[in-house]
N, CA, C and O of each residue as an XYZ file, in Angstrom:
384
protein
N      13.472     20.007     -4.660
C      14.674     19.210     -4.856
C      14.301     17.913     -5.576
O      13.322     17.241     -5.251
N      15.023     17.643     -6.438
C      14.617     16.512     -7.239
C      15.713     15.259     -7.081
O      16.896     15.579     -6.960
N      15.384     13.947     -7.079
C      16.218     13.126     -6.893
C      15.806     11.861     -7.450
O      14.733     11.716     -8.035
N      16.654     10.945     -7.271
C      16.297      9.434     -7.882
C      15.807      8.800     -7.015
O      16.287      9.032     -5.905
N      14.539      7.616     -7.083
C      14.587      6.898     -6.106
C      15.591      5.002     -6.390
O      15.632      4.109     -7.236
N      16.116      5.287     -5.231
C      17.101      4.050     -4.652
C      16.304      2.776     -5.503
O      16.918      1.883     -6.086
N      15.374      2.847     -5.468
C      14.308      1.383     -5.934
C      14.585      1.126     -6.964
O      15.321      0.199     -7.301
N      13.859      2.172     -7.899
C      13.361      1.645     -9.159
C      13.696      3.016    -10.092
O      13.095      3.371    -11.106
N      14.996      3.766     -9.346
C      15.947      4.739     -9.882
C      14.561      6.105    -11.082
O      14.762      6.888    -12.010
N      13.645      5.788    -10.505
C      12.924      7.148    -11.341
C      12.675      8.490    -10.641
O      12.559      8.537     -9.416
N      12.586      9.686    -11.492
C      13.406     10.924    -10.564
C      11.866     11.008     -9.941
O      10.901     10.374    -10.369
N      11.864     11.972     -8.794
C      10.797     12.361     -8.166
C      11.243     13.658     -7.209
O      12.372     14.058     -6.925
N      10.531     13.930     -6.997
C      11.023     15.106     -6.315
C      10.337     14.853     -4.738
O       9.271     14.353     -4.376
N      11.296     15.350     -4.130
C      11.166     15.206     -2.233
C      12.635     15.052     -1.564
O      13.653     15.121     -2.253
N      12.654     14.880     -0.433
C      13.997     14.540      0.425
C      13.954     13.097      0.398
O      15.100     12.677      0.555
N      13.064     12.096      0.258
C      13.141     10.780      0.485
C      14.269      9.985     -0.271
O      14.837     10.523     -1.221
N      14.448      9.302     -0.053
C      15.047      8.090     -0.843
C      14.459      7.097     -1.906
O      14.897      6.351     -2.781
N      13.485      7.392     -1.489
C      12.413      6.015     -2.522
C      10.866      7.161     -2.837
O      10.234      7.964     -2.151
N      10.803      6.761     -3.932
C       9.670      7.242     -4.914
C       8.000      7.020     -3.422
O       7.974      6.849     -2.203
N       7.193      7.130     -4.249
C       5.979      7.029     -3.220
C       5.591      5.742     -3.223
O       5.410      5.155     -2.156
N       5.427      5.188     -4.320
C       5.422      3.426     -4.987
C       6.174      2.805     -3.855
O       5.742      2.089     -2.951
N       7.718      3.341     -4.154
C       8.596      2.302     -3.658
C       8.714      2.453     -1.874
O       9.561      1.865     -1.202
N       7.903      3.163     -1.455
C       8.231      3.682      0.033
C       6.746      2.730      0.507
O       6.788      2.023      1.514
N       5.690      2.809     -0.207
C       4.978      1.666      0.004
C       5.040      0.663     -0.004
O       4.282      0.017      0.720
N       6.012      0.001     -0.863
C       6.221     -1.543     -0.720
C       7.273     -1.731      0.711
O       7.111     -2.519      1.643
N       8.390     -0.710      0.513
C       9.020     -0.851      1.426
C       8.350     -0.887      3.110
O       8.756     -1.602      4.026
N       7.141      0.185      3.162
C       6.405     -0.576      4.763
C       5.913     -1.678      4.211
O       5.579     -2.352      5.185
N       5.664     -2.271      3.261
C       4.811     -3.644      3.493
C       5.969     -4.416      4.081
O       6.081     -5.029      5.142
N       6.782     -4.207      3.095
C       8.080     -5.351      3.822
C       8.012     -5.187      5.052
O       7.591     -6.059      5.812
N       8.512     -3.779      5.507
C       8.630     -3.790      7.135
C       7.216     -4.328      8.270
O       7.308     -4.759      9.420
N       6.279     -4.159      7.641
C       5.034     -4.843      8.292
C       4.937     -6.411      8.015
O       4.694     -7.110      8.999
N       5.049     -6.840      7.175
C       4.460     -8.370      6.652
C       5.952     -9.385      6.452
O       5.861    -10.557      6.086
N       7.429     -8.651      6.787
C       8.093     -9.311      6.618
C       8.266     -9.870      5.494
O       8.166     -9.079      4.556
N       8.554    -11.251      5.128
C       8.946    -11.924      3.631
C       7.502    -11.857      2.845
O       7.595    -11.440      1.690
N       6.285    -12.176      3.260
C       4.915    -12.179      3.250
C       4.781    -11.460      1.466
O       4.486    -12.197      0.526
N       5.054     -9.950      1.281
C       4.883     -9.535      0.094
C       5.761    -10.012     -0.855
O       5.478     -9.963     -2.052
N       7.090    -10.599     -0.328
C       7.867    -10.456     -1.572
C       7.500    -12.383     -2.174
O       7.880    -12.960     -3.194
N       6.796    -12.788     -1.226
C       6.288    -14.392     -1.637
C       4.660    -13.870     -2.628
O       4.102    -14.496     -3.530
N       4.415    -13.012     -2.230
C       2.772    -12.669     -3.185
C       3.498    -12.359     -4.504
O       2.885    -12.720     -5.508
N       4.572    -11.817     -4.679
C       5.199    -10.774     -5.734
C       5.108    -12.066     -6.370
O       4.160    -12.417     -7.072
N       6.638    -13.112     -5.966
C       7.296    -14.067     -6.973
C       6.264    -15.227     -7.286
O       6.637    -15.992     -8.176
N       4.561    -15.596     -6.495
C       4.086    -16.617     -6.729
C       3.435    -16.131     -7.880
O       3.489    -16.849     -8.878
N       2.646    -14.731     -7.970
C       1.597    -13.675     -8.464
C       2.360    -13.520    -10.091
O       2.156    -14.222    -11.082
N       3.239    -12.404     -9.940
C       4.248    -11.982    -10.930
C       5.317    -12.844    -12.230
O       5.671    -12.648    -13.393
N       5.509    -13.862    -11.149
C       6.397    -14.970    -11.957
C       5.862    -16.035    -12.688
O       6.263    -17.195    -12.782
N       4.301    -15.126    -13.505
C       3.546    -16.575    -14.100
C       3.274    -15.605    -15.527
O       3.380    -14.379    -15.510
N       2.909    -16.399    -16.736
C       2.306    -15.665    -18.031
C       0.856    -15.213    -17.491
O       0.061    -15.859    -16.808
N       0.756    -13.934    -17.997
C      -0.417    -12.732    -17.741
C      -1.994    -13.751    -17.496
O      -2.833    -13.532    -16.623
N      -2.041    -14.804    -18.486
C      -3.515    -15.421    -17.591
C      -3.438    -16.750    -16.288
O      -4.366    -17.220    -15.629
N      -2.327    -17.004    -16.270
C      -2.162    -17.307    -14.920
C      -1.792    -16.805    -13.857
O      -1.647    -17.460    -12.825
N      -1.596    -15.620    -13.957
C      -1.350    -14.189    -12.695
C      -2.786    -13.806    -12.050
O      -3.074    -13.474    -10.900
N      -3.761    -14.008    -13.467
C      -5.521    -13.846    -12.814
C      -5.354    -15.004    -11.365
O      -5.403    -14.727    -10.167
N      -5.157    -16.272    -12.006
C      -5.844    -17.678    -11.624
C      -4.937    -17.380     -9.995
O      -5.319    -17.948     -8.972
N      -4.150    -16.755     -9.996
C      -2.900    -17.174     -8.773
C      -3.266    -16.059     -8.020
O      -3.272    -16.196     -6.796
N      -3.696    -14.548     -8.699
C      -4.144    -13.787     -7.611
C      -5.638    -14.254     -6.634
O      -5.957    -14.153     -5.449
N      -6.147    -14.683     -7.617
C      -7.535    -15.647     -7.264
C      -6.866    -16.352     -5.794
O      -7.077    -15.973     -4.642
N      -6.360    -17.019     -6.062
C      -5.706    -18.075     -5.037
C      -5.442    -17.635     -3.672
O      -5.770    -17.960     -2.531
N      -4.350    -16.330     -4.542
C      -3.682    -15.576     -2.672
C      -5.136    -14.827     -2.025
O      -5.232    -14.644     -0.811
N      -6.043    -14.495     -2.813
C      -6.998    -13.490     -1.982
C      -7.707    -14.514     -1.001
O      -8.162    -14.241      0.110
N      -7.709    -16.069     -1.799
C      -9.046    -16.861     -1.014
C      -8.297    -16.921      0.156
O      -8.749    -16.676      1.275
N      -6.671    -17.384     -0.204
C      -5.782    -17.633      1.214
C      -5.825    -16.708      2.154
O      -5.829    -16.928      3.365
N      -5.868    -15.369      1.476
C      -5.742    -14.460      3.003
C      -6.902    -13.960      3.492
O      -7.081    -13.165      4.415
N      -8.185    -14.874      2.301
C      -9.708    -14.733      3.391
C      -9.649    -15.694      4.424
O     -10.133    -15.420      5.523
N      -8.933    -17.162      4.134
C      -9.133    -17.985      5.121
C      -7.879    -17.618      6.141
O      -7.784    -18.345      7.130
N      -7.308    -16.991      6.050
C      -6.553    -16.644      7.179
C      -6.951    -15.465      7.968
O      -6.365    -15.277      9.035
N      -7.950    -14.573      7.554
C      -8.557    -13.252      8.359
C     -10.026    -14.370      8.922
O     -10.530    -13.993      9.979
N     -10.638    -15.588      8.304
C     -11.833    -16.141      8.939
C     -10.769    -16.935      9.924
O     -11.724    -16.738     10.676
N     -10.089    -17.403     10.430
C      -9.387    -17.771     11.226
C      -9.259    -16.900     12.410
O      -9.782    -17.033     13.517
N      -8.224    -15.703     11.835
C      -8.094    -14.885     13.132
C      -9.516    -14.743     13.545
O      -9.795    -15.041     14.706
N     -10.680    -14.224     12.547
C     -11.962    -13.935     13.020
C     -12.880    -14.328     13.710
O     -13.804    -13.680     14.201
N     -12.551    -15.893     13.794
C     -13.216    -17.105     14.544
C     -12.452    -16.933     16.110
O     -13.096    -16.684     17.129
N     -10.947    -17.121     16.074
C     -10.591    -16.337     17.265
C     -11.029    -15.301     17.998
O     -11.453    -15.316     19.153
N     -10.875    -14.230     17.115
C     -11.607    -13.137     18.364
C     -12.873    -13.291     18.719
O     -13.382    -12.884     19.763
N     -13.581    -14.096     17.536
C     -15.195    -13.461     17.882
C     -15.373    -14.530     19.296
O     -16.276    -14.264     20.089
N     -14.765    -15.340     19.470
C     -14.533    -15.853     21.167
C     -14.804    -15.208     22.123
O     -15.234    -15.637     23.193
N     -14.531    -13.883     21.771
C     -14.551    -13.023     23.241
C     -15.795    -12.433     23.265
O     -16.139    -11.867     24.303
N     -16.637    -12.462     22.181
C     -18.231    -11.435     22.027
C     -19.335    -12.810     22.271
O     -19.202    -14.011     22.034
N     -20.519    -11.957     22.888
C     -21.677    -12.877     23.401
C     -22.258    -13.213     21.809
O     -22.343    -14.339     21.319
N     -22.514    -12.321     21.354
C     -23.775    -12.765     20.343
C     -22.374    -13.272     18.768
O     -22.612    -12.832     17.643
N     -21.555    -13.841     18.920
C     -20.673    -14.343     17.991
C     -21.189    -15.093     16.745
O     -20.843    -14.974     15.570
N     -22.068    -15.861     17.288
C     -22.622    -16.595     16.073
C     -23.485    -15.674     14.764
O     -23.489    -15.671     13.533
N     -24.173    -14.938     15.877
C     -24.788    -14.157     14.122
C     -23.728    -13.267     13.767
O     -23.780    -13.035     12.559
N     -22.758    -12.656     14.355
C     -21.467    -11.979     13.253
C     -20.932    -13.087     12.522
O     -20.657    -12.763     11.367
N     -20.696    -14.255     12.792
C     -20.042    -15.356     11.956
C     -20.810    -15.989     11.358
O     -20.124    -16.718     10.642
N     -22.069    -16.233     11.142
C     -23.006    -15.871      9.936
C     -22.784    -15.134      9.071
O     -22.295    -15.379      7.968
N     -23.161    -14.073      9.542
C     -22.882    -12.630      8.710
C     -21.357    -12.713      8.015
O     -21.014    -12.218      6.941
N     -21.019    -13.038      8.409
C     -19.224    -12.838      7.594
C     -19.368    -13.717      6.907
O     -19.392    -13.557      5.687
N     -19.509    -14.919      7.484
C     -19.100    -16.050      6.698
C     -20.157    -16.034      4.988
O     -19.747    -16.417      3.893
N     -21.367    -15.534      5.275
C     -22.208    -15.253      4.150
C     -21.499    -13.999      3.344
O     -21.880    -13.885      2.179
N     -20.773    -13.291      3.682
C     -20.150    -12.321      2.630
C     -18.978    -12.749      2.316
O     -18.551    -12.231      1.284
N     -17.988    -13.825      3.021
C     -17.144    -14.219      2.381
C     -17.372    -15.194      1.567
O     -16.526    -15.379      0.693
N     -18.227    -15.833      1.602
C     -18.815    -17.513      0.446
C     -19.214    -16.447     -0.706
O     -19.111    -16.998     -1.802
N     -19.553    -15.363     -0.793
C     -20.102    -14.392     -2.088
C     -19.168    -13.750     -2.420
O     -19.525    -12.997     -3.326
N     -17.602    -13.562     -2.055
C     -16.621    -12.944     -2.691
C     -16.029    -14.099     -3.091
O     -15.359    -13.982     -4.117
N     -16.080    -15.419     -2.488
C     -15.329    -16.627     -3.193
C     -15.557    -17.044     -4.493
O     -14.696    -17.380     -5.306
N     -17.024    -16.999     -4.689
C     -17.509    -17.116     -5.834
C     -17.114    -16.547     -7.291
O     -17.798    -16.837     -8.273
């Protein structure tokens, strides 16, 4: 059975409503709330070499927001400090 998807109206074939693309963004929404559609308009809504510089930006943000939660949990483990070594040395080498 072939049909349109609701999204971004291109045919595909299945019972769904939304293409495979568009059924993925749609759980992000439902998981992350407003979260993706603020990456879209900060990311998307710039000329092609400032979309590099801004994706740059959101990745460092949502490293320092996973070393956050990460500093949290690792609270609960004995030997914490050498995992937060260890991380923190592979995240200073993806910042770069």
């Amino acid at each position: 059975m072939f049909g349109y998807c609701y999204l971004c109206s291109t045919e595909f074939s299945g019972i769904n409503y939304f293409c495979e693309d568009c059924s993925r963004i749609r759980t992000y929404i439902k998981l992350y709330k407003k979260r993706p559609v603020e990456i879209l308009d900060n990311v998307l809504s710039r000329p092609k070499e400032k979309q590099i510089n801004r994706e740059m930006i959101e990745i460092k943000n949502e490293i320092k927001n996973k070393e956050v939660q990460l500093q949290e949990s690792l609270n609960e483990y004995p030997n914490k400090e050498k995992i937060l070594s260890e991380l923190k040395k592979k995240v200073n080498h993806l910042k770069k």
